[in-house]
C-alpha positions as CSV (number, residue, x, y, z in Angstrom):
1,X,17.7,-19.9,-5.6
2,X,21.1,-19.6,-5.1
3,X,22.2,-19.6,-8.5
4,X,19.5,-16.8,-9.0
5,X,21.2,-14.5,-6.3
6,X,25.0,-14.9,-7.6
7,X,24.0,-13.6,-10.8
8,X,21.7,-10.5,-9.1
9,X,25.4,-10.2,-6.7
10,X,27.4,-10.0,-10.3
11,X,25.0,-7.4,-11.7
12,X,25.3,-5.2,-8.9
13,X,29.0,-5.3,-8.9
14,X,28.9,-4.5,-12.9
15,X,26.7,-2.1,-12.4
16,X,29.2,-0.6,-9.6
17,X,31.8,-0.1,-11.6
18,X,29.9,1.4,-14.6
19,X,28.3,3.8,-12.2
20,X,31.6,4.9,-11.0
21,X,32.9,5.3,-14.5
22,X,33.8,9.5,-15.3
23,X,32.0,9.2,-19.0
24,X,28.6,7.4,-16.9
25,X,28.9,9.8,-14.6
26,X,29.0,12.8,-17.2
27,X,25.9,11.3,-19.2
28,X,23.3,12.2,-15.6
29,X,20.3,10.4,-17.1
30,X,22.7,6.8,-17.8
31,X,24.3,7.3,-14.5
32,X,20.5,8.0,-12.9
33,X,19.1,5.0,-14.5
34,X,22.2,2.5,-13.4
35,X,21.6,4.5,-9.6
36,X,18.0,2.9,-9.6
37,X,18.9,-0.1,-10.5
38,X,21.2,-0.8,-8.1
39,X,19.2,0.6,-5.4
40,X,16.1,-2.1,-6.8
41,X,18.8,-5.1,-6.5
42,X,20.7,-3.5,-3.3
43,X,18.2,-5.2,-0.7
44,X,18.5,-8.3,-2.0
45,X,22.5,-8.2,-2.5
46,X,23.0,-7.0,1.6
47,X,20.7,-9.6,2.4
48,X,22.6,-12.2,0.3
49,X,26.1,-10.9,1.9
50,X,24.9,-11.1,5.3
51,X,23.3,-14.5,4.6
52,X,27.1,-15.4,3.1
53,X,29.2,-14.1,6.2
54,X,26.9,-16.1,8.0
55,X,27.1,-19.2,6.4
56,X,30.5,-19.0,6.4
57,X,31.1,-18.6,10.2
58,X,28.9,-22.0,10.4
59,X,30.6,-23.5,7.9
60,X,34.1,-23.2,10.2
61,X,31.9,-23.7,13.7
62,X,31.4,-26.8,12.2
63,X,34.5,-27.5,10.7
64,X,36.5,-26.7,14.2
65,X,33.8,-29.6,15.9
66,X,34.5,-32.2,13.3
67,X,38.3,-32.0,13.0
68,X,39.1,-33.1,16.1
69,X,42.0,-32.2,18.3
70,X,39.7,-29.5,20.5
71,X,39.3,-30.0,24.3
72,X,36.0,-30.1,26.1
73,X,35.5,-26.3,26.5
74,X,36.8,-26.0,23.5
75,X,34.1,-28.1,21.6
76,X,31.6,-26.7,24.0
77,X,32.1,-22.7,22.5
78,X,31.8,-24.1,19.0
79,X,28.9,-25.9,19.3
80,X,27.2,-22.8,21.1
81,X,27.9,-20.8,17.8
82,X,26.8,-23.2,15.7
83,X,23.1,-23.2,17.9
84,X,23.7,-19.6,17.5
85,X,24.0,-19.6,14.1
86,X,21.8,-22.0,12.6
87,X,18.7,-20.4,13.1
88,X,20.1,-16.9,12.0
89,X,21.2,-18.6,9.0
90,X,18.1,-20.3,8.3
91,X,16.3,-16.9,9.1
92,X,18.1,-14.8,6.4
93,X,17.5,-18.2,4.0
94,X,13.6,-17.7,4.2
95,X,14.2,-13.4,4.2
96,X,16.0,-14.3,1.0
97,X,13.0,-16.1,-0.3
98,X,10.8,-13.4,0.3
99,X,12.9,-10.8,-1.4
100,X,13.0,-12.9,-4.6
101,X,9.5,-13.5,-5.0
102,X,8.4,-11.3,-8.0
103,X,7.4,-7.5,-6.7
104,X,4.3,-6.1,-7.7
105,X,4.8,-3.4,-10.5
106,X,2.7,-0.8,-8.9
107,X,4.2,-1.2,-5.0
108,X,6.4,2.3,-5.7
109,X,3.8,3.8,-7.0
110,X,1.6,6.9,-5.7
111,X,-2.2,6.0,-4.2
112,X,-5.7,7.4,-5.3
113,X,-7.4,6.2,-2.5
114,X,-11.6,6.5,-2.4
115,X,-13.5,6.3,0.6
116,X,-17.3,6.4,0.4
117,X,-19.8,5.7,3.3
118,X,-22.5,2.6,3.2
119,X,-25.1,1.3,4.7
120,X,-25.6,3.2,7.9
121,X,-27.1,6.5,7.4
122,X,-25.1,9.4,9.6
123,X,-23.3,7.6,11.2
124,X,-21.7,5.6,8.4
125,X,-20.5,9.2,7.1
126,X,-19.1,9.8,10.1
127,X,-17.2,7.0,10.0
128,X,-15.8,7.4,6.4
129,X,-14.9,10.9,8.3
130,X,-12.4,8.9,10.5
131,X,-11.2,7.2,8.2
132,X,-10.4,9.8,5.8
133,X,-8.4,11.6,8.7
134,X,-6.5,8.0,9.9
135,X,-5.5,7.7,6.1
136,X,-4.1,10.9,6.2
137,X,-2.3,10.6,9.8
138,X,-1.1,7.5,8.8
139,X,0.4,9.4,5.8
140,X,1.7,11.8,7.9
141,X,3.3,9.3,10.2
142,X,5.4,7.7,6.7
143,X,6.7,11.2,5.6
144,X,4.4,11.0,2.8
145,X,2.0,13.9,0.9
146,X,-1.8,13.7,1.1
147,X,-3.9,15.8,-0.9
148,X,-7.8,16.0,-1.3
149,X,-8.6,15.8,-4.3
150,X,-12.5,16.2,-4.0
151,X,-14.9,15.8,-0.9
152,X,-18.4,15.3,-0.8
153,X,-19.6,16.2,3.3
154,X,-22.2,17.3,5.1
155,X,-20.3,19.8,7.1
156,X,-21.0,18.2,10.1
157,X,-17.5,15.0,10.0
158,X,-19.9,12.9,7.6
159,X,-18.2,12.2,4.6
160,X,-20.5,10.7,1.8
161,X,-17.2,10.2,-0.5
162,X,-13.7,11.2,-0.7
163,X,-10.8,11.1,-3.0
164,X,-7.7,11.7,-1.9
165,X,-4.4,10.8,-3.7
166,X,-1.2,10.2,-1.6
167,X,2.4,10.6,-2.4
168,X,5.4,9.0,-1.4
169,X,8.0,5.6,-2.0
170,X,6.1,2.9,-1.5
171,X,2.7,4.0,-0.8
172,X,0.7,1.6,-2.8
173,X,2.7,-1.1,-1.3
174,X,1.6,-0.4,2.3
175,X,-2.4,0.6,1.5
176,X,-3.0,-2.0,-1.1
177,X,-4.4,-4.2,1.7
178,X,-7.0,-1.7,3.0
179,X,-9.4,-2.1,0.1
180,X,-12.8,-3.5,1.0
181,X,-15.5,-2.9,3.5
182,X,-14.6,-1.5,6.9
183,X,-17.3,-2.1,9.7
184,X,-17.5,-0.2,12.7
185,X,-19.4,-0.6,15.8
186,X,-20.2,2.2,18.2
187,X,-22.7,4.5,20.2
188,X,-23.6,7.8,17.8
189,X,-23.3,10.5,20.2
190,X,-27.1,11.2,18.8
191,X,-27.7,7.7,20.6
192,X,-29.5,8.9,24.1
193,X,-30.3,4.4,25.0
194,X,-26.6,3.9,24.7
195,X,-27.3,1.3,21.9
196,X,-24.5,0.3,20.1
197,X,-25.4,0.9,16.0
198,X,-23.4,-0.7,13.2
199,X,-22.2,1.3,10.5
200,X,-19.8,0.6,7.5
201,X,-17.9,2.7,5.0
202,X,-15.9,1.2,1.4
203,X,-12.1,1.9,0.8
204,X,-10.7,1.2,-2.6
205,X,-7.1,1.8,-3.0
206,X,-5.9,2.7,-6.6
207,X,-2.2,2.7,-8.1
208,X,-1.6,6.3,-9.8
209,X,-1.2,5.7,-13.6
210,X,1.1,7.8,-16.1
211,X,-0.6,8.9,-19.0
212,X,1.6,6.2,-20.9
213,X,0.7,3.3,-19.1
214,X,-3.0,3.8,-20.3
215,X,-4.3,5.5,-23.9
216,X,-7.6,6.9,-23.4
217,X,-9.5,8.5,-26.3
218,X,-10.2,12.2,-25.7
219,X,-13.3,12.0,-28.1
220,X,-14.5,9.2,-25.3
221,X,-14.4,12.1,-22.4
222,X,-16.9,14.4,-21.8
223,X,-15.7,17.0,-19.9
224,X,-18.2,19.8,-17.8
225,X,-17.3,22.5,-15.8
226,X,-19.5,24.2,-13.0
227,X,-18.9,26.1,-9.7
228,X,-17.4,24.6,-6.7
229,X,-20.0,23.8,-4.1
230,X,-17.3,22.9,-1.1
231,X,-13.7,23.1,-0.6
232,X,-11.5,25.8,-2.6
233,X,-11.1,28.9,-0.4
234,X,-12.3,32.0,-1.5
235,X,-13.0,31.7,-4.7
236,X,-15.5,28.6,-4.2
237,X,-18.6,29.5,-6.1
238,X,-17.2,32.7,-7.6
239,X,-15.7,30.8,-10.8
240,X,-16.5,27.9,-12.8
241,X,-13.4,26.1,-11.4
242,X,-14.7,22.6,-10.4
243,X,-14.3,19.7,-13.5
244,X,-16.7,16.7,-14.3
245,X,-15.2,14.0,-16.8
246,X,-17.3,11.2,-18.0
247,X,-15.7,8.2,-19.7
248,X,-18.8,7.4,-21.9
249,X,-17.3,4.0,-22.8
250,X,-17.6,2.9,-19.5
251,X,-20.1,5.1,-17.7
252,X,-16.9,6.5,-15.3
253,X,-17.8,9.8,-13.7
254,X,-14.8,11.4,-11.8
255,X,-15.5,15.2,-10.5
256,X,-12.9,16.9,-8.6
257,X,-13.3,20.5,-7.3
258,X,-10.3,21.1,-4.4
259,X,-8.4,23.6,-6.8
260,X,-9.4,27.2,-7.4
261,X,-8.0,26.7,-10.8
262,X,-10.1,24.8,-13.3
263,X,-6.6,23.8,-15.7
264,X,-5.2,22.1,-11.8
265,X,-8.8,20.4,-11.2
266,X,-8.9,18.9,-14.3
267,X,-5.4,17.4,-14.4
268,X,-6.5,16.1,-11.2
269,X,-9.8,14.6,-12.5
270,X,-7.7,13.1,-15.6
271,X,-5.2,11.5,-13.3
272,X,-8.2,9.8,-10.9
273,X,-9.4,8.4,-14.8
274,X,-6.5,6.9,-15.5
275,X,-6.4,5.2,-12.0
276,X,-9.8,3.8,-12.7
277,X,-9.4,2.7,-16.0
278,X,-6.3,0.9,-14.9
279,X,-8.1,-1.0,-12.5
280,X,-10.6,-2.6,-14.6
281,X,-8.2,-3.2,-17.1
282,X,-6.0,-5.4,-15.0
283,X,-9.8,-6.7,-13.4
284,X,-10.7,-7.5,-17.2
285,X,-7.1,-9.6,-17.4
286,X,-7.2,-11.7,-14.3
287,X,-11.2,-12.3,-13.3
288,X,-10.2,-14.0,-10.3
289,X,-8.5,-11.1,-9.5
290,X,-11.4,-9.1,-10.5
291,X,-13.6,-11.3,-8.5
292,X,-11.8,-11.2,-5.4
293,X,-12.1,-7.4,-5.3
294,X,-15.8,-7.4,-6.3
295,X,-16.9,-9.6,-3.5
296,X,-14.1,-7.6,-1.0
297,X,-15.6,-3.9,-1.4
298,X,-18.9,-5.1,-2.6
299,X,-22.0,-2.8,-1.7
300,X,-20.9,-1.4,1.4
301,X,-23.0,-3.9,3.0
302,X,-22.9,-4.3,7.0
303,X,-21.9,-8.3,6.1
304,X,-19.4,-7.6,3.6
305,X,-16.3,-6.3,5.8
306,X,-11.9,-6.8,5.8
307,X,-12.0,-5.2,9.0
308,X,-14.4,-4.3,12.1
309,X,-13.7,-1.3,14.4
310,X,-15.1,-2.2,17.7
311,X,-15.4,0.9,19.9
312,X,-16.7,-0.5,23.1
313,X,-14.0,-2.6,23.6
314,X,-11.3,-0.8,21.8
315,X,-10.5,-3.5,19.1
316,X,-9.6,-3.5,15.4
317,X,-10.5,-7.2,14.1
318,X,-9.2,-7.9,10.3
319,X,-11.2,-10.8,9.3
320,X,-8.8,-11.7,6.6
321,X,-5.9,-13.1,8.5
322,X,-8.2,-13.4,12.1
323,X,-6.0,-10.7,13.5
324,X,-7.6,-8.8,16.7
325,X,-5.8,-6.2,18.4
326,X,-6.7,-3.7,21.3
327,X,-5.3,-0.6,20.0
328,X,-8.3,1.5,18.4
329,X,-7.5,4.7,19.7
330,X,-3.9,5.0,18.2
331,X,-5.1,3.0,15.2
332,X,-7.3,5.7,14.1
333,X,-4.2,8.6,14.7
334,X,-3.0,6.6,12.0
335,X,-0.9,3.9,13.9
336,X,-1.9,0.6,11.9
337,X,1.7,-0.3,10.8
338,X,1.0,-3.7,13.0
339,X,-2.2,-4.7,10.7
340,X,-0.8,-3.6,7.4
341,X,3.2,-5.6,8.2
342,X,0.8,-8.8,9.6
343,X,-1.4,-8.6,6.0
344,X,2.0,-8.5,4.2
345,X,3.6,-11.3,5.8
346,X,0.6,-13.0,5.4
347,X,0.5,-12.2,1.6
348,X,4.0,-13.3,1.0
349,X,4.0,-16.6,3.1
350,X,0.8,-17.1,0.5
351,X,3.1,-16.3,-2.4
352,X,5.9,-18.4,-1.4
353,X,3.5,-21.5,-0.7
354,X,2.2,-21.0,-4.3
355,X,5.5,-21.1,-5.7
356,X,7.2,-24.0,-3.5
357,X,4.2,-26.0,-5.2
């Protein structure tokens, strides 16, 4: 490991000094490329130096205790840093560990996120409703953009499917770990008895895919265009503006109507294919990976579930690491950073297990 980080330190102090070199500078798209680069290797390289300073200080902690000639209080300060330090040390060791382990291509990337309701009736729509608008808080919360791209609703909060994709550094990273079926159990306000009713609504999360990434034939693509039938503004229904593709290879049917321009919806629509299409390719190249995400969104079945939103008792149980926490209120503002930093510490202590075998 070590060995591995000395040579990531001396690329990031070659790529320092070419990035302050006046003809690098001059050439912005060379200078921009050696910029992200650096920034890529920078949180592993401040890591690395902090483990180092670190080390060091022990190092001489330890070296005062052995060489002899110290009084009692003398010895006694040193071996207080050294308790001090050891565990900081062996901290940053293990946060070292973590930031090596190889990063999933897509974490930078923009999300196409899908919600749809399941089983449930109503109230499952509803649901998917709330969901759809903690989504978007949480967005909000992380500085990023959301924007519908097409919603299917009953006008009452039910949503029966929504598309939305989300913009910002990192996105995919933090909502990779909400696809999957997401229970909820609560009293419809329709409910006179008081009964609690179980519901459930399905999430996929999808990393946004350049055109280049994926080659999709447009002779495979049927493409209609018809008149909006919900959101758009005023010009909804006055203009064939909403776009249907159908990827006849695979069945794929992606509509998307939130534009009153039918050049912006269809862009849209084309950029929710590629998303798709990426997905089962990588499914079609790791099955187990495929698997797993077949039996985690499944059907939308009340059985199949990541996560149960209890309302009664104002919990958030995600059945995937046995995490329970009573914060449902601020959880659906969009406050879940607790659930989604506990599902990727849980992933990487996963990863690294894998790899120390």
């Amino acid at each position: 490991m070590f060995d591995k980080l000395e040579s990531i330190l001396t690329k990031y102090d070659e790529l320092a000094v070419r990035a302050a070199d006046p003809d690098v500078i001059s050439d912005q798209p060379q200078w921009q490329k050696i910029v992200k680069e650096m920034g890529e290797l920078e949180p592993v390289v401040l890591k690395y130096r902090e483990y180092k300073a670190a080390k060091q200080e022990l190092d001489d902690a330890k070296g005062m205790i052995e060489s002899g000639g110290l009084d009692a209080e003398e010895k006694e300060m040193f071996r207080a840093e050294q308790d001090e330090l050891e565990p900081r040390v062996a901290a940053l060791e293990g946060e070292m560990k973590v930031l090596l382990l190889p990063k999933d291509p897509n974490d930078d990337k923009n999300v196409i996120l899908e919600i749809r309701a399941g089983t449930g009736g109503e109230e499952a729509g509803l649901f998917a409703g709330d969901l759809l608008r903690m989504y978007m808080r949480y967005a909000e919360r992380c500085g990023w953009k959301s924007e519908l791209l097409d919603m299917n609703d009953t006008g009452i909060g039910a949503v029966k499917e929504a598309i939305v994709i989300i913009k910002g550094r990192g996105a995919y990273s933090r909502l990779k770990y909400e696809s999957g079926v997401h229970r909820v159990q609560r009293v419809p306000e329709t409910e006179s008895s008081g009964r609690v009713h179980t519901s459930a609504a399905t999430v996929a999360v999808l990393p946004e895919i350049d055109d280049v990434e994926i080659e999709i034939d447009p002779n495979d693509v049927r493409v209609d265009v018809y008149r909006s039938t919900g959101h758009g503004g005023q010009s909804v229904n006055t203009t064939d503006s909403a776009v249907r593709l159908t990827h006849e290879p695979t069945g794929l049917v992606v509509t998307c109507q939130d534009e009153k321009s039918q050049i912006k919806n269809k862009d849209k629509a084309w950029g929710v294919l590629r998303a798709r299409l990426y997905d089962l390719k990588m499914q079609e190249q790791n099955k187990e990976v495929s698997d797993a995400r077949r039996s985690m969104v499944g059907s939308g079945d009340r059985s199949e579930r990541i996560r149960t939103y209890n309302f009664p008792q104002g919990r958030i149980s995600d059945h995937r690491i046995g995490l329970t926490i009573y914060k449902l209120a601020a959880f659906m503002d969009g406050d879940i950073d607790e659930v989604v930093d506990a599902l990727t510490t849980s992933e990487q202590a996963e990863r690294m297990g894998s790899v120390d075998e």
